[in-house]
Every structure is written in C-alpha cells, then in structure tokens.
MISE-279319 format. One record per residue (C-alpha): x, y, z; residue number from 0. Coordinates in Angstrom, 1 decimal, always signed. Example, Ala and Ser with C-alpha at 12.3 -4.5 7.8 and 13.67 -1.06 7.14 Angstrom:
<sites>
SITE       x       y       z   nr
SITE   +12.3    -4.5    +7.8    0
SITE   +13.7    -1.1    +7.1    1
</sites>
This chain:
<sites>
SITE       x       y       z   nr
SITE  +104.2   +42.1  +182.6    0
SITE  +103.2   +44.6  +179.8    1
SITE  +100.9   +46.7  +181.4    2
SITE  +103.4   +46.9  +184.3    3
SITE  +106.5   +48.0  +182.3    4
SITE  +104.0   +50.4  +180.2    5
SITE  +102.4   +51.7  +183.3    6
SITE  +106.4   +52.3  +184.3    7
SITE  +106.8   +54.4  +181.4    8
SITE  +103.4   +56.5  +181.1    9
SITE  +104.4   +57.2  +184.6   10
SITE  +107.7   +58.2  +184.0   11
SITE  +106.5   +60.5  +180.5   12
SITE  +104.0   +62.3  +182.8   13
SITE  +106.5   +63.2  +185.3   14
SITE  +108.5   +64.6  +182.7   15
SITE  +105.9   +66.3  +181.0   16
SITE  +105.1   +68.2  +184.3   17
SITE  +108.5   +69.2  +184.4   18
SITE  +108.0   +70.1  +181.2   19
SITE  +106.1   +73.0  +181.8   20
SITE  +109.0   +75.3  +182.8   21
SITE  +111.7   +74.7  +179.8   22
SITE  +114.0   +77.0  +180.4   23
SITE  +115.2   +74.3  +183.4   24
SITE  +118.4   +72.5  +183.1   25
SITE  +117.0   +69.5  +182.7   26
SITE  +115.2   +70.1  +179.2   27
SITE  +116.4   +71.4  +175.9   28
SITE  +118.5   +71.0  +172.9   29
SITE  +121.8   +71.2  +175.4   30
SITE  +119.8   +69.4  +178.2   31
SITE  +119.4   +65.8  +179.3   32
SITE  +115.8   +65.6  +177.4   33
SITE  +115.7   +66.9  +174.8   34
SITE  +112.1   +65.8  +173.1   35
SITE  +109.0   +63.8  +173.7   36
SITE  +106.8   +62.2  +171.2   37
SITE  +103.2   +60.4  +171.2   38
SITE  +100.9   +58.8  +168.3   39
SITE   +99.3   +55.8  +166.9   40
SITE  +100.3   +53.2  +164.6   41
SITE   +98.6   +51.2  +162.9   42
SITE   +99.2   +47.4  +163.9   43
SITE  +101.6   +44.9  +161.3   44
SITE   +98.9   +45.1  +158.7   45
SITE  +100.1   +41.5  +157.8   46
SITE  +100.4   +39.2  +160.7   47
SITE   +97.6   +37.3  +162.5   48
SITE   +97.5   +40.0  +164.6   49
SITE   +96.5   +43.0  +162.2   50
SITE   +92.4   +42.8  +163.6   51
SITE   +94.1   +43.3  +167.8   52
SITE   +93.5   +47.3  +166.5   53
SITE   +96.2   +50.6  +166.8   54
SITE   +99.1   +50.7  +168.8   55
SITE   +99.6   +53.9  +171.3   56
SITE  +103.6   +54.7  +170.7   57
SITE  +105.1   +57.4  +173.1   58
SITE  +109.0   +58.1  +172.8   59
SITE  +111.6   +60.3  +175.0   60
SITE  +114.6   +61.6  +173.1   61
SITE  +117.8   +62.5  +174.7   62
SITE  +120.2   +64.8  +173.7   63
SITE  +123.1   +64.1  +171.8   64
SITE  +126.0   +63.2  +174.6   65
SITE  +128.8   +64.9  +172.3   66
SITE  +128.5   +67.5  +169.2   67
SITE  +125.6   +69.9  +168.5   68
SITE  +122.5   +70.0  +166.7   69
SITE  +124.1   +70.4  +163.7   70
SITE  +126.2   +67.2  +163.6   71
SITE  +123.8   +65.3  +162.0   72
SITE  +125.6   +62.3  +161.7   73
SITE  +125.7   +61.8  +165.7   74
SITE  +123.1   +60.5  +167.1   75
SITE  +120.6   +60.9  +169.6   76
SITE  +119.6   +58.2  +172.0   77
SITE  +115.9   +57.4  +172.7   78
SITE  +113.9   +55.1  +174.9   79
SITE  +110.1   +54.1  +174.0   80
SITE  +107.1   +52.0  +174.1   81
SITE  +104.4   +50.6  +171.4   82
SITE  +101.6   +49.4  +173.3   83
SITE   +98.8   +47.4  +171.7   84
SITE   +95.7   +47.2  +174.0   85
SITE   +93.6   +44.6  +172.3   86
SITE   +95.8   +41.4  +172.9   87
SITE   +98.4   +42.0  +170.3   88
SITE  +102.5   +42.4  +170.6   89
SITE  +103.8   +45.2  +172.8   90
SITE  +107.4   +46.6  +172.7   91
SITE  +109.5   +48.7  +175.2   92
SITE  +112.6   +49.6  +173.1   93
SITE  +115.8   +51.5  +173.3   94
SITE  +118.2   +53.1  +170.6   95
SITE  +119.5   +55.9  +169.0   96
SITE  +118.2   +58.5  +166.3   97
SITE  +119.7   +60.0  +163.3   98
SITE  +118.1   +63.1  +162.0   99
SITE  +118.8   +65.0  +158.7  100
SITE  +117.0   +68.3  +158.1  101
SITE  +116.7   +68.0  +154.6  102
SITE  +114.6   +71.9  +154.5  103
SITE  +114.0   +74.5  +157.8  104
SITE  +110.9   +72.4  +158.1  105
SITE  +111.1   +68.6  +156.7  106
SITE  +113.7   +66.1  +157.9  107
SITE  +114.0   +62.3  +157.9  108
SITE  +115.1   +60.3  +160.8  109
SITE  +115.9   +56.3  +160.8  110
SITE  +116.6   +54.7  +164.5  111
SITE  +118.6   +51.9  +164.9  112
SITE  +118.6   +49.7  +168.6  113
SITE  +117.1   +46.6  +170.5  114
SITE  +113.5   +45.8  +172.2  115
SITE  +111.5   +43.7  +174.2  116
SITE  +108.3   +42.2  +174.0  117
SITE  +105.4   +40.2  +174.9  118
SITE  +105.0   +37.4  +172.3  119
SITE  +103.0   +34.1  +172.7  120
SITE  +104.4   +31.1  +171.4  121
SITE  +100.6   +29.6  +172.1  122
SITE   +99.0   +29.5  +168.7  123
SITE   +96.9   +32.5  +169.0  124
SITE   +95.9   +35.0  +166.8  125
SITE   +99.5   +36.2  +167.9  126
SITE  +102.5   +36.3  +165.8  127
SITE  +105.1   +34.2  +166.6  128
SITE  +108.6   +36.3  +166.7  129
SITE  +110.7   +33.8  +167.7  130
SITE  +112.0   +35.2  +170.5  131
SITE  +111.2   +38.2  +173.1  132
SITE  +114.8   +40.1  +172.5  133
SITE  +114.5   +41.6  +168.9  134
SITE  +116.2   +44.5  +167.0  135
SITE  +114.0   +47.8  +166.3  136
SITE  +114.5   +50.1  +163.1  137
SITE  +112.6   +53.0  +162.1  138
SITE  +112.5   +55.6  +159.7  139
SITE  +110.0   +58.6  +159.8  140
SITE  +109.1   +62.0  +157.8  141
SITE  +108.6   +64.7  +159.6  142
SITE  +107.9   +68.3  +159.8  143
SITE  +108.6   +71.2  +162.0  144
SITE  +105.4   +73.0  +162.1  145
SITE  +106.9   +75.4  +165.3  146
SITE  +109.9   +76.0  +166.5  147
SITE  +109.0   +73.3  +169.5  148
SITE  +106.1   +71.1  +167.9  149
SITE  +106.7   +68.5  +164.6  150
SITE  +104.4   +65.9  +163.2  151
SITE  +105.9   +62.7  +161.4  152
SITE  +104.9   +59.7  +159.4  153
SITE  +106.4   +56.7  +161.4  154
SITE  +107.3   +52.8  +160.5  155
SITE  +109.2   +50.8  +162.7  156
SITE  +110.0   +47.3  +162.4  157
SITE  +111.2   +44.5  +164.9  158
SITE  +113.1   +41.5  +163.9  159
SITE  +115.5   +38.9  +165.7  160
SITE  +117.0   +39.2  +162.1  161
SITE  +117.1   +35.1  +162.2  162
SITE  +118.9   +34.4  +165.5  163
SITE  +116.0   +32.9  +166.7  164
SITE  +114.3   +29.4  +165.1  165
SITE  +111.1   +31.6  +163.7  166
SITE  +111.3   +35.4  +162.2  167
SITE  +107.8   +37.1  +161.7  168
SITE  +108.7   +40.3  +162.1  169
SITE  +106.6   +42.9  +163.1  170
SITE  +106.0   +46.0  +161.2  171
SITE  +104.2   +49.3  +162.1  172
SITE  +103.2   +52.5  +160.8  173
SITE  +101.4   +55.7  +162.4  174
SITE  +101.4   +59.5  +162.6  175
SITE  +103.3   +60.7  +165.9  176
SITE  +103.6   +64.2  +167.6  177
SITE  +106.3   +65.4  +169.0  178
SITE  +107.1   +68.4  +171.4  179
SITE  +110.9   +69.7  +171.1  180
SITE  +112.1   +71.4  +174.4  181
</sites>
C-alpha cells in the first residue's frame, strides 16, 4: 500500500513540476494555488530498530496561504507530503500546515504542525512499533533563501500518536531538503 500511495504522489509532484516550467501561470506562485515544492533526504530515526533500513526520500508541495499575504507570518500555509523509506522501514504520507518567520532577507525558521499516515508492523521486526497507523507530524526546519525562487533547509520532523494509542515510539527524522519557490 506504500509504494502505491507514494507512486500516487511522485506522480502527482511530476505533473506539477511540468507545469512548473511556465510560472507566470495561474496556477503557481506566491498568490497562486501552489505556491512551492520541496525534495531531500533524511536521515532515518537514528534511535529505533529501524535506524540500519537507510535514508528516507522526503518531497513536499506547499500551498498558498488561503487568506493574508506573505507577510502575515503568523497564518499559515498548508502542505501535503511523503517520507518514503525504501529499505523496509516506516513510510509516512502527511498533511498540515506551515508557519514561516523570516528572521533575515535570507534565513527563516518554519515549524509544521498536522496528522499522517503510515505503514507500521506490529510483527516484531526490525520495525518500530508506533502504536497505531494515524499519528500526529511536527517539524521545524532552518532554512535559507539562496535565490529569489530556490532555498535549502535543515529538516526534523517527528511523528507521534502523542499516547492515544497502547505503544508510543515515535519516529524522528532529520535531513537537508530543497525547495523551489514559484
């Protein structure tokens, strides 16, 4: 079920991305319905059975703010992504929204707050046991502006029933990511 919900998404990245190509359409920019796309790697919850499974791919779409401009910091964006670990560990679609401050022209911080889903075995493999496959996702990066349309960030996210569920591992990431601004 992974691969197909991740194959749903890469699909639906590349299709945006070939829009992408032509920005001065309606459908991208800081006023538009995307407003920003983002790919990396993390590097998989160091401390969990699961830390040898290797890197996660993590690839994000932004949308604008649905009210205020960019300078309302405190109103936040929503976003939609996927952490994808290829060698048998937890994968995650999510969904949320994203506060970003610039704290400089070129640095800001951003935390996310929203839920996700996941692929968890309760089986007694190497794989951690989360306690349930409905969790909720934070995550705070560091990034800079190194254009006016391209930024690189230091990422962790973390994903935790936050003990509504009989077991609580947690998973915890962290990575570099790209992102493209439209």
């Amino acid at each position: 079920m992974r691969y197909v919900l991740s194959g749903v998404f890469i699909l639906l990245l590349m299709v945006v991305a070939s829009h992408a190509q032509d920005a001065t359409t309606a459908s991208f920019g800081a006023d538009a319905f995307i407003n920003e796309l983002r790919f990396g790697g993390l590097l998989h919850d160091l401390t969990s059975p699961e830390k040898s499974t290797g890197p996660d791919f993590n690839a994000e779409i932004l949308f604008a703010k649905p009210w205020g401009g960019e300078q309302t910091w405190w109103l936040p964006r929503p976003n939609f992504g996927t952490t994808l670990n290829f060698g048998g560990g937890t994968s995650t679609v999510y969904a949320g929204v994203a506060w970003q401050y610039n704290v400089t022209q070129n640095i800001f911080v951003e935390g996310t707050f929203g839920g996700s889903l996941n692929n968890f075995s309760e089986d007694g493999t190497h794989r951690s046991d989360l306690g349930c496959h409905a969790l909720f996702r934070e995550s705070g990066s560091l990034g800079y502006d190194i254009t006016e349309h391209w930024r690189i960030m230091a990422t962790v996210e973390h994903n935790s029933n936050a003990g509504l569920c009989d077991k609580n591992r947690g998973l915890t990431n962290y990575g570099m990511r790209v992102g493209y601004k439209f």
